[in-house]
N, CA, C and O of each residue as an XYZ file, in Angstrom:
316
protein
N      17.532      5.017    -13.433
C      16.418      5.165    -12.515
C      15.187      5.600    -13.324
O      15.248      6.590    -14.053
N      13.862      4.726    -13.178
C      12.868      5.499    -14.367
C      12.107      6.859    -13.412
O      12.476      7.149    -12.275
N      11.211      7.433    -14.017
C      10.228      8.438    -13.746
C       9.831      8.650    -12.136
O       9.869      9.523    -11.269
N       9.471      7.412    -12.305
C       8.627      7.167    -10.810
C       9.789      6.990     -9.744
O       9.855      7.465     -8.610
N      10.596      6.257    -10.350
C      11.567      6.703     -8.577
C      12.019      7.787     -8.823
O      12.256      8.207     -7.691
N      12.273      8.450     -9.414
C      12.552      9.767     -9.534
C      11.438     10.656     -8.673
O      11.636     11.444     -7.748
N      10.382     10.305     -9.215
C       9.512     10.989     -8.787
C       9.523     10.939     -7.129
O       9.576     11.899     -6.360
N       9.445      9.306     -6.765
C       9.463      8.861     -5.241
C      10.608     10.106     -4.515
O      10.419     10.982     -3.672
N      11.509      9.795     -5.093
C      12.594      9.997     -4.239
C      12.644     11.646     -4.009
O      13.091     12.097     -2.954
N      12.032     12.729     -5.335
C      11.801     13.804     -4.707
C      10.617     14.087     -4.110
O      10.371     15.223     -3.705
N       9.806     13.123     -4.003
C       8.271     13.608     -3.020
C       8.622     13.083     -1.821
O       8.027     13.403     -0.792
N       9.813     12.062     -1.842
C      10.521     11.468     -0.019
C      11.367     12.856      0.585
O      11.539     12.901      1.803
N      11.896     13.992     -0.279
C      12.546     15.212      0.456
C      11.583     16.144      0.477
O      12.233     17.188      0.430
N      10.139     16.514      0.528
C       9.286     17.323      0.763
C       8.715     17.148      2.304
O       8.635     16.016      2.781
N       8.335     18.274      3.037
C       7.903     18.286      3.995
C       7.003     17.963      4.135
O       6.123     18.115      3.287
N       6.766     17.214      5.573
C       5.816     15.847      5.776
C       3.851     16.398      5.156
O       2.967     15.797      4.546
N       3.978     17.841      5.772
C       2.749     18.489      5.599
C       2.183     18.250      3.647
O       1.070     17.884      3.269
N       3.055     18.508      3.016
C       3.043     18.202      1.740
C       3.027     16.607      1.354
O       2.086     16.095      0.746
N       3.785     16.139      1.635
C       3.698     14.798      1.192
C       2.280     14.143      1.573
O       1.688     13.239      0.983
N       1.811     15.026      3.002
C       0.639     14.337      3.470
C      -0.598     14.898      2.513
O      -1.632     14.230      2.537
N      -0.560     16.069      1.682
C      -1.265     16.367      0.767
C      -1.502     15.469     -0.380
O      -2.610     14.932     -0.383
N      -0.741     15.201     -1.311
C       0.117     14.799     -2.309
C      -0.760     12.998     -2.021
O      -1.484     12.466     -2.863
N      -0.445     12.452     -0.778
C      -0.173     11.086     -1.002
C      -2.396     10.885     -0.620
O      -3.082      9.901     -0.898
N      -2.847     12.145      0.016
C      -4.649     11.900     -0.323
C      -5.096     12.118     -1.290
O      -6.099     11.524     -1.685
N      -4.500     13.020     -1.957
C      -4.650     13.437     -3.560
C      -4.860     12.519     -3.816
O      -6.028     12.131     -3.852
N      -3.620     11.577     -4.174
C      -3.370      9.952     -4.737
C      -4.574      9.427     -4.589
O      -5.489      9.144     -5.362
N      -4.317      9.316     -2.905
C      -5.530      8.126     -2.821
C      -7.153      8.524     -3.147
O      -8.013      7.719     -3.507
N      -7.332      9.927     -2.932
C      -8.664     10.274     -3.550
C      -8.904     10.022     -5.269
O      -9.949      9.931     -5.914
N      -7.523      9.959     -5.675
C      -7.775      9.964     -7.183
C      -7.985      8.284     -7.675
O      -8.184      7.864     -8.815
N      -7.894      7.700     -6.703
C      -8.092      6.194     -6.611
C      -9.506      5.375     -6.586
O      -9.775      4.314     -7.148
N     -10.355      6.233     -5.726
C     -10.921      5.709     -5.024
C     -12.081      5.294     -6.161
O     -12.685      4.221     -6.160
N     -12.215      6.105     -6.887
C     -13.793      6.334     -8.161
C     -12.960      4.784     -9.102
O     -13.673      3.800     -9.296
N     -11.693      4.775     -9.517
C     -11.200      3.754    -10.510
C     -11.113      2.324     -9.739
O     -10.778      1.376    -10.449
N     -11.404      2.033     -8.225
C     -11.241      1.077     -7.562
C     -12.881      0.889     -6.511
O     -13.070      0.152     -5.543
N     -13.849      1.874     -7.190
C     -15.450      1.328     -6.021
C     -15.337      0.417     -6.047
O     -15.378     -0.274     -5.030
N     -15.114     -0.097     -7.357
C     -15.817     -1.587     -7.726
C     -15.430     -2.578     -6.273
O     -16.289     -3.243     -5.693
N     -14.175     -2.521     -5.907
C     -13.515     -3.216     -4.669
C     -14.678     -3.297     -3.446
O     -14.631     -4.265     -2.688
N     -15.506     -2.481     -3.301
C     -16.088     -1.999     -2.306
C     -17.459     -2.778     -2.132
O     -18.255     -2.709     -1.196
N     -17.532     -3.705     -3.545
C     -18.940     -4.549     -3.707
C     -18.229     -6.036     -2.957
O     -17.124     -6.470     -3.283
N     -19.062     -6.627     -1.981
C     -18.335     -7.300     -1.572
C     -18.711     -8.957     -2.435
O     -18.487    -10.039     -1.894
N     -19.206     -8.828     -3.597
C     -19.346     -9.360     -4.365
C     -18.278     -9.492     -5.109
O     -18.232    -10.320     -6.018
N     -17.594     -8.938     -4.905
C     -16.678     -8.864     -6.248
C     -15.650     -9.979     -6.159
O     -15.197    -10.603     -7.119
N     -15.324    -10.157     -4.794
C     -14.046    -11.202     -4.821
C     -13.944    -11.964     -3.742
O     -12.866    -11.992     -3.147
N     -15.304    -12.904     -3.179
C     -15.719    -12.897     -1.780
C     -14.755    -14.208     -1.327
O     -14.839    -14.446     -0.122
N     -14.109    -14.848     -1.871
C     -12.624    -15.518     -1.668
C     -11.627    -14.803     -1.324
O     -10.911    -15.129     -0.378
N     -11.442    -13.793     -1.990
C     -10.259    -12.909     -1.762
C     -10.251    -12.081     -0.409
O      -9.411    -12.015      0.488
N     -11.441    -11.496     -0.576
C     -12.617    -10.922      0.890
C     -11.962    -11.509      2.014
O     -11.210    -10.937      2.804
N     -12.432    -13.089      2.010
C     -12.466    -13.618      3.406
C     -11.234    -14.266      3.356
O     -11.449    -14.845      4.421
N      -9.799    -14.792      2.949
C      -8.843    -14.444      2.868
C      -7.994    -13.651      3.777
O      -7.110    -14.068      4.526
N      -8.340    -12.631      3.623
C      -7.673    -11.216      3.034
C      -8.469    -10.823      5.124
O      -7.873    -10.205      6.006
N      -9.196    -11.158      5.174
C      -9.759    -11.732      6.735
C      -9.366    -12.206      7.794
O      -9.396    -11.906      8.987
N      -8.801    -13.399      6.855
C      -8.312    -14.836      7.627
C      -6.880    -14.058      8.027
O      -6.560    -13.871      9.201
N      -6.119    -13.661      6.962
C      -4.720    -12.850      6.801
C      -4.675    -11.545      7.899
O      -3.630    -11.252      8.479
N      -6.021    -10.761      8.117
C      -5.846    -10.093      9.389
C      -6.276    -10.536     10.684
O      -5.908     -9.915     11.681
N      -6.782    -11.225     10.746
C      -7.051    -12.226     11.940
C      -5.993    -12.836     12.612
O      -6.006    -13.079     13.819
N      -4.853    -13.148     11.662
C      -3.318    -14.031     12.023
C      -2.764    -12.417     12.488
O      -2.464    -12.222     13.666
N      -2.705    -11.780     11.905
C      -2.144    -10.272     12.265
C      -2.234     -9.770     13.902
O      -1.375     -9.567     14.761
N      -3.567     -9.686     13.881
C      -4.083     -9.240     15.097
C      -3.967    -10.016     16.377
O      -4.161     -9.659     17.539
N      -3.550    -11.328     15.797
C      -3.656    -11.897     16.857
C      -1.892    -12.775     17.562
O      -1.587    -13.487     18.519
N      -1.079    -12.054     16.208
C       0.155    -12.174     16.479
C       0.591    -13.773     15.866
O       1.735    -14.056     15.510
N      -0.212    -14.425     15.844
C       0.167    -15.266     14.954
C       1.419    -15.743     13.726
O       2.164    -16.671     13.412
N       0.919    -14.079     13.260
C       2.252    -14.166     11.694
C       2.598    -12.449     12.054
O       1.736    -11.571     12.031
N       3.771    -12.272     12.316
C       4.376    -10.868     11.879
C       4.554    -10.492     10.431
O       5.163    -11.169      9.603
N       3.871     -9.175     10.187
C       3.820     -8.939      8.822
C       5.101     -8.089      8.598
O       5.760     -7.552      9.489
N       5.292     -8.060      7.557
C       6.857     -7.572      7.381
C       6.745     -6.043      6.925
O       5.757     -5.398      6.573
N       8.088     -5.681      7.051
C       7.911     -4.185      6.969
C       7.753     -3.511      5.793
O       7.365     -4.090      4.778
N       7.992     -2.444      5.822
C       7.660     -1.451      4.174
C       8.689     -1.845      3.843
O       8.521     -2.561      2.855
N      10.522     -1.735      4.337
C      11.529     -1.904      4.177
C      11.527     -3.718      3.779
O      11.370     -3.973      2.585
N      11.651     -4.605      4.492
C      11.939     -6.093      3.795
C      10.558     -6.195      3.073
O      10.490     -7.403      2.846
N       9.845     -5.842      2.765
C       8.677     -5.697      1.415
C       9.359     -5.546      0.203
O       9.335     -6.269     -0.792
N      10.002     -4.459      0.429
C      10.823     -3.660     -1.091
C      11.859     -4.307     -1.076
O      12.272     -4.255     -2.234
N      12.571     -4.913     -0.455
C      13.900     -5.644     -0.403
C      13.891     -6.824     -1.165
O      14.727     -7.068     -2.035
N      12.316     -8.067     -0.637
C      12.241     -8.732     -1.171
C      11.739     -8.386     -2.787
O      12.165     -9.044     -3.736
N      10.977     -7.495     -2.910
C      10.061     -7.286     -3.950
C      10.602     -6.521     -5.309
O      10.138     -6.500     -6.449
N      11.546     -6.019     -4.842
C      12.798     -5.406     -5.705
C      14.352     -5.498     -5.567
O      15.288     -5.041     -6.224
N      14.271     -6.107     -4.686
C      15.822     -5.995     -4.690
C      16.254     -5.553     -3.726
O      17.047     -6.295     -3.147
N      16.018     -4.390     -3.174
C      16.580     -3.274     -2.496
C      15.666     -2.782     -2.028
O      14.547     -2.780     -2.541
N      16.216     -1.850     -0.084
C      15.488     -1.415      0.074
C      15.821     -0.213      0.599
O      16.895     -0.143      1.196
N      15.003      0.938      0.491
C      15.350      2.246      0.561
C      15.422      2.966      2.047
O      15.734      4.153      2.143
């Protein structure tokens, strides 16, 4: 098992209040290494896409799959 599931799997037995700390941390520590995302210049194919892809969502069109068959397909297994 490397680092990171290690890591996963003891930040999955911490109480929710913590994990809910822990996982804005993350994403605050994200946000400065990923502005660039935020220019909508940057990938205006991907943009409207990525659009089109919630539009089918919302409108029931395509069921998006879960966290669970995500990781199943995407690794193997799912937790």
């Amino acid at each position: 098992m490397s680092t990171t599931d290690q890591l996963e799997a003891e930040l999955l037995r911490l109480p929710a209040r913590d994990r809910e700390r822990l996982a804005l941390a993350a994403w605050e520590s994200l946000e400065e290494a990923t502005a660039w995302l935020s220019d909508p210049d940057t990938d205006r194919e991907g943009i409207a896409l990525a659009c089109k892809r919630d539009g089918e969502v919302e409108s029931g069109e395509v069921t998006p799959l879960s966290h669970e068959e995500f990781r199943r397909r995407t690794r193997g297994t799912a937790e």
